[in-house]
PAMAR-33382 format. One record per residue (C-alpha): residue in three letters; x, y, z. Coordinates in steps of 0.05 Angstrom, whole numbers, padded with zeros to 5 digits, always signed. Each point is the difference from the previous one (the first is absolute). Example, Ala and Ser with C-alpha at 12.3 -4.5 7.8 and 13.67 -1.06 7.14 Angstrom:
! residues 2
Ala+00246-00090+00156Ser+00027+00069-00013
This chain:
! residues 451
Unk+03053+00748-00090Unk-00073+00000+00020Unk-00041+00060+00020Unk-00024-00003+00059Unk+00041-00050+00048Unk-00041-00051+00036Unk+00034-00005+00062Unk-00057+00026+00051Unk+00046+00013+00051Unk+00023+00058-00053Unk-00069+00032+00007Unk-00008-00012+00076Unk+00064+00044+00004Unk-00023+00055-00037Unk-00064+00003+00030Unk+00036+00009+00068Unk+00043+00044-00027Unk-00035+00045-00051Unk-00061+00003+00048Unk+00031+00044+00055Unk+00027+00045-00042Unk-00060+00010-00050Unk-00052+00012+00059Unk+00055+00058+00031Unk+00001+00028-00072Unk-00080-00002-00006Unk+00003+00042+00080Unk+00048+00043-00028Unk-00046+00016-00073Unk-00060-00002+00051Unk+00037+00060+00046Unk+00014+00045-00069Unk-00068-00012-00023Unk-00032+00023+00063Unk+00054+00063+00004Unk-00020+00017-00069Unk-00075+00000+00007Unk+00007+00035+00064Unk+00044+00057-00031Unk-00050-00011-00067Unk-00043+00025+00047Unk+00030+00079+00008Unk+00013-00008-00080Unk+00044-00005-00051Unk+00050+00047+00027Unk+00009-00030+00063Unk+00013-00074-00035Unk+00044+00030-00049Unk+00046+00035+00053Unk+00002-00062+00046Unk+00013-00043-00063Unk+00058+00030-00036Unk+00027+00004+00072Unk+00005-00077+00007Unk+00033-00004-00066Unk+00054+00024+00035Unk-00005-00043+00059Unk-00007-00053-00045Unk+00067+00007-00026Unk+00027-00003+00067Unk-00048-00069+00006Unk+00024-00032-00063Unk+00074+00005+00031Unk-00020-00024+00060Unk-00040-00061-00048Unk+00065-00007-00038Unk+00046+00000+00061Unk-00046-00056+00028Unk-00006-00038-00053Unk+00071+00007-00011Unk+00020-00030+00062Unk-00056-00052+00000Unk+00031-00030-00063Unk+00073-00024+00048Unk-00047-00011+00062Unk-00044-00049-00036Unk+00057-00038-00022Unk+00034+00010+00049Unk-00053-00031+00041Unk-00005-00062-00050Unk+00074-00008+00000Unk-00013+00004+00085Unk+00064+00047-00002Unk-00029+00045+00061Unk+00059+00048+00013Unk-00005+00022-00074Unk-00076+00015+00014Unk+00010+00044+00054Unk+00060+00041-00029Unk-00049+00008-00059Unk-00058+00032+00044Unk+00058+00044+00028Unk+00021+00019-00061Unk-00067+00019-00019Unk-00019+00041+00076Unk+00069+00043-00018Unk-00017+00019-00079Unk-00078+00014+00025Unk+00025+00048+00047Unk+00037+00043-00050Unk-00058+00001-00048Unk-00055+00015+00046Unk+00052+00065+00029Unk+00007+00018-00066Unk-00068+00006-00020Unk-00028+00028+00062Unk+00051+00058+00002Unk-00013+00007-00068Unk-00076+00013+00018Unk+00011+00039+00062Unk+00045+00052-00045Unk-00046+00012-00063Unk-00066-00032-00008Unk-00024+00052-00043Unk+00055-00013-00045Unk-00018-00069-00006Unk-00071+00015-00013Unk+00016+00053-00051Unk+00028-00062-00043Unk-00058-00038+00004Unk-00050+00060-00010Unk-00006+00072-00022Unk-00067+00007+00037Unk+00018+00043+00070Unk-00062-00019+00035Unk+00013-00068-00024Unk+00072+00001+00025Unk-00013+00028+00061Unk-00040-00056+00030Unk+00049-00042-00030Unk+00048+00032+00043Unk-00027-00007+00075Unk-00018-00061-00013Unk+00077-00024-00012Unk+00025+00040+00050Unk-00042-00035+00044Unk+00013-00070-00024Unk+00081+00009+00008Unk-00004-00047+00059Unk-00034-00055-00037Unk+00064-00005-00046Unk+00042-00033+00063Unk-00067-00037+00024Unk-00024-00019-00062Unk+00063-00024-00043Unk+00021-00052+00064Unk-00067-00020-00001Unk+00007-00016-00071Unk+00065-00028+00000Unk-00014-00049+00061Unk-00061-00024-00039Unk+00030-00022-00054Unk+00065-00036+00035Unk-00055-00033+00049Unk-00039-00021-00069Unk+00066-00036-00026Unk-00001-00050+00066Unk-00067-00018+00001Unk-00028+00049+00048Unk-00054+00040-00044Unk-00042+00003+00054Unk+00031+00041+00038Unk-00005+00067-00054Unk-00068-00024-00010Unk-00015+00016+00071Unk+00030+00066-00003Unk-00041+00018-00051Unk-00069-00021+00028Unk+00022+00046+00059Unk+00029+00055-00043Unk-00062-00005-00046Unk-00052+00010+00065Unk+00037+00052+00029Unk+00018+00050-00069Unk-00072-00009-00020Unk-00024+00018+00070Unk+00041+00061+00009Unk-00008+00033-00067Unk-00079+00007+00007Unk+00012+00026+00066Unk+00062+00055-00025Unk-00031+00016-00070Unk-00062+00010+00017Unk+00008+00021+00067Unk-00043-00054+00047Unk+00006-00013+00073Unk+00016+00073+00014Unk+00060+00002-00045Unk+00016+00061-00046Unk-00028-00016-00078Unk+00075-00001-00024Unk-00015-00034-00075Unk+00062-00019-00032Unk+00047+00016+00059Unk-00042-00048+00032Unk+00005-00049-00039Unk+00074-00003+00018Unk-00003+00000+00069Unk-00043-00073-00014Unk+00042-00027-00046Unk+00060+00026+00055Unk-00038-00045+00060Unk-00009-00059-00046Unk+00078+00006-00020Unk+00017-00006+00079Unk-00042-00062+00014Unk+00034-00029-00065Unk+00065+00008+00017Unk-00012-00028+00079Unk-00034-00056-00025Unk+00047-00024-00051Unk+00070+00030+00023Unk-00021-00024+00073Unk-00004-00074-00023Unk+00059+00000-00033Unk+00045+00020+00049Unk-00050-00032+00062Unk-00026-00072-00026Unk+00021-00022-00063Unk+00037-00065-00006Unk+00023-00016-00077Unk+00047+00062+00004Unk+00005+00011+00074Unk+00036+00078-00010Unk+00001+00033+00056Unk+00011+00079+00017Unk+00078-00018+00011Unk+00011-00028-00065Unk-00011+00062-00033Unk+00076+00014+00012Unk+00029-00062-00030Unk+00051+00004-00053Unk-00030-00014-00066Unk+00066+00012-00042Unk-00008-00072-00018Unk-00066+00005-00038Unk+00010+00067-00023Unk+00024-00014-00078Unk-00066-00057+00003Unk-00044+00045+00020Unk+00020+00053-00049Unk-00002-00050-00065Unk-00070-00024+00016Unk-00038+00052+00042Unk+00025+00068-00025Unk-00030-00011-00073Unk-00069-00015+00031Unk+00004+00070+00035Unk+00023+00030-00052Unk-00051-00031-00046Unk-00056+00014+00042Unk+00031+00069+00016Unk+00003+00021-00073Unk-00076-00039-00006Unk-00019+00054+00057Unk+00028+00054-00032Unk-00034-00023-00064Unk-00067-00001+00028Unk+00008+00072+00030Unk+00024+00017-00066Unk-00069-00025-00022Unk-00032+00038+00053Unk+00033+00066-00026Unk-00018-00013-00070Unk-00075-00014+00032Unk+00006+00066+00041Unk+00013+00049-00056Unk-00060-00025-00042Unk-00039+00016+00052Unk-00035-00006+00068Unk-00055-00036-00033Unk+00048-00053-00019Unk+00026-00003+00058Unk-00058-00008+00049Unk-00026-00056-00052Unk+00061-00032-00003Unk+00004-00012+00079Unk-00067-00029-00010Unk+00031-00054-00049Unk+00057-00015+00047Unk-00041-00020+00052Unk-00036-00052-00053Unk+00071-00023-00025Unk+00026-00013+00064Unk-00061-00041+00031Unk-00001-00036-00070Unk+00069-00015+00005Unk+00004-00022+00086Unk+00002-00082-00037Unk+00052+00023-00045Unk+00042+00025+00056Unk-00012-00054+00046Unk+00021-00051-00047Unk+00061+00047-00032Unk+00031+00003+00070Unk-00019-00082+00020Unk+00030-00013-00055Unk+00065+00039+00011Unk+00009-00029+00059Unk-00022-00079-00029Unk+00049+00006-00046Unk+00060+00027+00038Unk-00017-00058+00055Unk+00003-00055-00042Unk+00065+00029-00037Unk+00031+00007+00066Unk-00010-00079+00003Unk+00036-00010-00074Unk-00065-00026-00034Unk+00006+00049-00063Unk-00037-00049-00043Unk-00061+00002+00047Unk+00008+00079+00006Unk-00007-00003-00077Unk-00057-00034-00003Unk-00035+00041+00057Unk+00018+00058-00045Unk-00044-00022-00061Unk-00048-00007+00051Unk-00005+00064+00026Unk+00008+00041-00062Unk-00060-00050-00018Unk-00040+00028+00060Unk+00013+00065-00011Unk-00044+00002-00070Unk-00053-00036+00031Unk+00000+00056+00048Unk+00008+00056-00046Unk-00067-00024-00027Unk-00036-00007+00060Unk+00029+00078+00009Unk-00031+00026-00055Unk-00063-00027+00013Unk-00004+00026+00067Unk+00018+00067-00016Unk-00048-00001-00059Unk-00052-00014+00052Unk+00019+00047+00060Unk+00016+00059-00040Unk-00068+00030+00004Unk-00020-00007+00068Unk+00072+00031+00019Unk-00011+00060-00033Unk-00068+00009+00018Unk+00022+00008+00071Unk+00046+00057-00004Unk-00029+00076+00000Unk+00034+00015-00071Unk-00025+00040-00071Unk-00022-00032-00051Unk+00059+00014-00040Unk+00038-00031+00054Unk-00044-00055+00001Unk+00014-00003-00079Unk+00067-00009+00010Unk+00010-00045+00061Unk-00045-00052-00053Unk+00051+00005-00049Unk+00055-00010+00035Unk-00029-00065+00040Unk-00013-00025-00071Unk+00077+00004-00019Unk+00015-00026+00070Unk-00048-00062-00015Unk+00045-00019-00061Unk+00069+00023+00029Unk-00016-00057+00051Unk-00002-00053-00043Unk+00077+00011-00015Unk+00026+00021+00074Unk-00033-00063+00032Unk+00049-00048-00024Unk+00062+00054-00005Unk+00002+00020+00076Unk-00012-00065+00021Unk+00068-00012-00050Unk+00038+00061+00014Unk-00021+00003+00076Unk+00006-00066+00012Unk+00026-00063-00035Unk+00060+00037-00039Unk+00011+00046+00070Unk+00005-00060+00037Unk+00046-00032-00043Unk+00051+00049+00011Unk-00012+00033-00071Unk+00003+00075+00030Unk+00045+00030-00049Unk-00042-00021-00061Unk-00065+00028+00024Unk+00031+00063+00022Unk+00024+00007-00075Unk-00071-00006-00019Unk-00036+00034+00038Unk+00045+00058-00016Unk-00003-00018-00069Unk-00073-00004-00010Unk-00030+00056+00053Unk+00049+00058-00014Unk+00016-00016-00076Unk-00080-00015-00026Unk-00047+00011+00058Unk+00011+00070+00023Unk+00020+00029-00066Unk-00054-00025-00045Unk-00044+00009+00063Unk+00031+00074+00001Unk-00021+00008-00076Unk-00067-00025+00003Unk-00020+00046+00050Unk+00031+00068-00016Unk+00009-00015-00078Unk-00042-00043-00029Unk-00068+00020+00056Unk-00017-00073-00005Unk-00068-00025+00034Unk+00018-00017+00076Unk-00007-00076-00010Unk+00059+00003-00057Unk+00050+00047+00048Unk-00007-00052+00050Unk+00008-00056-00045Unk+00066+00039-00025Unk+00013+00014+00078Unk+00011-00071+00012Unk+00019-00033-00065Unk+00059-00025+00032Unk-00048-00059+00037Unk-00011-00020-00067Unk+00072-00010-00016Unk+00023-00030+00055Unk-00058-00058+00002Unk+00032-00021-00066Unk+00083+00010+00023Unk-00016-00041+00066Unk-00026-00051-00027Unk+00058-00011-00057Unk+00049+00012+00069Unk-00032-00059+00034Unk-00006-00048-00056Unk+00084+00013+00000Unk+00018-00025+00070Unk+00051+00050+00000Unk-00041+00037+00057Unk+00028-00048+00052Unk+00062+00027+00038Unk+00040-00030+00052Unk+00012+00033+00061Unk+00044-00011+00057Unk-00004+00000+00070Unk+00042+00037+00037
């Protein structure tokens, strides 16, 4: 089996695919770069509170990512098996479970956001911040996570542009309002991280209008309207469960994981902390390619099973896993070369400084490795239906090595900060190799039936 496949319609498809989605995740790296140099701005404090506060939310996002992406693996094949009443009880399915999540988080942060801080930080001043600004945000969990969701079902039938758009709004409008509520311009009240909230809360509206509002007012590939929401789904119900459960569980645990990370990060030390959201910033705008291509892919692949060309989705598999170390190299390199001017625009201490080097360092070589597994985990194993396997391993790998020797290297061993977060993530190094020993198998490919 070659490479690369040379079949340019192949590459035309991805580009129209991956392109979309890449440019919304380089608006949405773009809008956290510009909140964290703003809040950089009042210091380290500020950007530590508002930070460990999002690694909450971002549990809360990851379900919403895993519930999407979930569901997106039936509606693209779905879609390439043309089976269209099985595509809409699958967006229903999805609307009825996002509900329950986003009620259970947002009463969850409405009754004690200062015990949720206290987990990710002993530091009260620290904490506190970290409080207003969730109880602020507690909207954003309905606005946001069908925002989310909708994205990534509209991604599976070809319509990427539509998220994209939503995201050059969202982008305009969060970056507009936070200078004016953190700092206090246009005769509003300097309200620093609080304000920063409130931005982020305007943007979420104007996502979820734009995106939710097509849906429901102009698409055409799954044509759901607000009455089908009360359909009976019994039909798809023991589907939906085999396939899209593990990928919210797996991404669910993954979320859980990474605020497990964030703890660790948090009890070492503010100064870890504040550098650390520095080198999130760099990993995410080095990875927008990876994710564009992860979830093109996922969608590429479940398409072309849904037409019962496995041999081709094979094929297209060695491909991508190809493309993702070509683009773990061009990663590297780019965050070799940014790191410096990054830093050098945030109002940090030397020490700081230090630190936030170190850790872009291990983030440079991490890369190399998570390139060409997300593109396999999130994308051509998802799409083949292979939930349950990846939710063993990403179970297997985060919770059994990452954490834990994470966990030691910190607290026990006081290892130099590049090491901890080499330790912190050692888990993308074991998966690039599992992946690709799971697609060379074929045993990723799963049937699934219509209902």
């Amino acid at each position: 089996m070659r490479l690369f496949v040379r079949d340019k319609r192949f590459y035309l498809t991805l580009l129209a695919f991956a392109l979309p989605i890449a440019a919304q995740s380089l608006i949405t790296v773009g809008v956290n770069m510009a909140d964290n140099i703003m809040l950089g701005q009042l210091g380290e404090t500020p950007m530590s509170g508002v930070t460990l506060a999002n690694n909450f939310i971002s549990i809360y996002q990851i379900m919403c990512m895993g519930l999407g992406m979930g569901a997106s693996v039936l509606t693209s094949r779905f879609y390439g098996m043309r089976a269209q009443d099985s595509l809409k009880k699958t967006v229903v399915l999805m609307f009825r479970l996002e509900f329950v999540i986003a009620t259970i988080f947002a009463a969850a942060t409405a009754a004690v956001p200062g015990m949720i801080m206290e987990i990710y930080t002993p530091d009260a001043e620290v904490a506190a911040i970290g409080i207003g600004y969730l109880l602020i945000s507690i909207p954003c969990y309905y606005l946001n996570g069908y925002a989310l969701t909708t994205s990534l079902i509209l991604r599976s039938v070809g319509k990427a542009t539509v998220p994209l758009l939503s995201s050059v709004c969202s982008f305009f409008i969060n970056i507009f309002f936070n200078w004016v509520f953190i700092f206090g311009k246009l005769g509003s009240p300097a309200m620093g991280a609080n304000g920063a909230a409130l931005g982020t809360l305007f943007a979420r509206v104007v996502e979820f209008l734009v995106t939710v509002g097509y849906l429901f007012l102009k698409d055409q590939k799954i044509r759901l309207r607000v009455r089908d929401l009360f359909m009976s789904v019994r039909d798809l119900v023991r589907e939906y469960i085999s396939i899209s459960i593990p990928v919210l569980v797996s991404d669910t645990l993954l979320g859980l994981g990474n605020s497990a990370v964030a703890i660790v990060m948090g009890h070492i030390g503010a100064t870890f902390v504040a550098a650390n959201s520095i080198t999130t910033v760099v990993m995410q705008l080095a990875t927008v390619v990876i994710q564009g291509i992860s979830q093109a892919s996922c969608t590429m692949t479940g398409i072309t099973l849904g037409e019962g060309d496995t041999g081709k989705a094979q094929a297209q598999g060695v491909t991508f896993a190809a493309l993702g170390v070509v683009i773990g190299v061009f990663g590297c390199v780019l965050i070799l070369l940014l790191r410096g001017p990054i830093i050098s625009a945030y109002n940090i201490t030397e020490e700081t400084r230090a630190l936030a080097r170190e850790l872009m360092d291990a983030v440079a070589v991490i890369i190399l490795f998570q390139s060409a597994n997300s593109i396999l985990t999130k994308g051509v194993l998802r799409g083949g239906g292979d939930t349950k396997f990846l939710m063993i391993a990403d179970i297997l790998f985060l919770w059994v090595c990452s954490i834990p020797l994470g966990a030691l290297a910190g607290f026990v061993f006081h290892w130099p900060g590049f090491w901890i977060y080499i330790m912190l993530k050692i888990d993308q190094f074991i998966k690039a190799v599992w992946c690709v020993f799971r697609l060379r198998s074929g045993k990723w490919i799963k049937k699934i039936k219509s209902a």
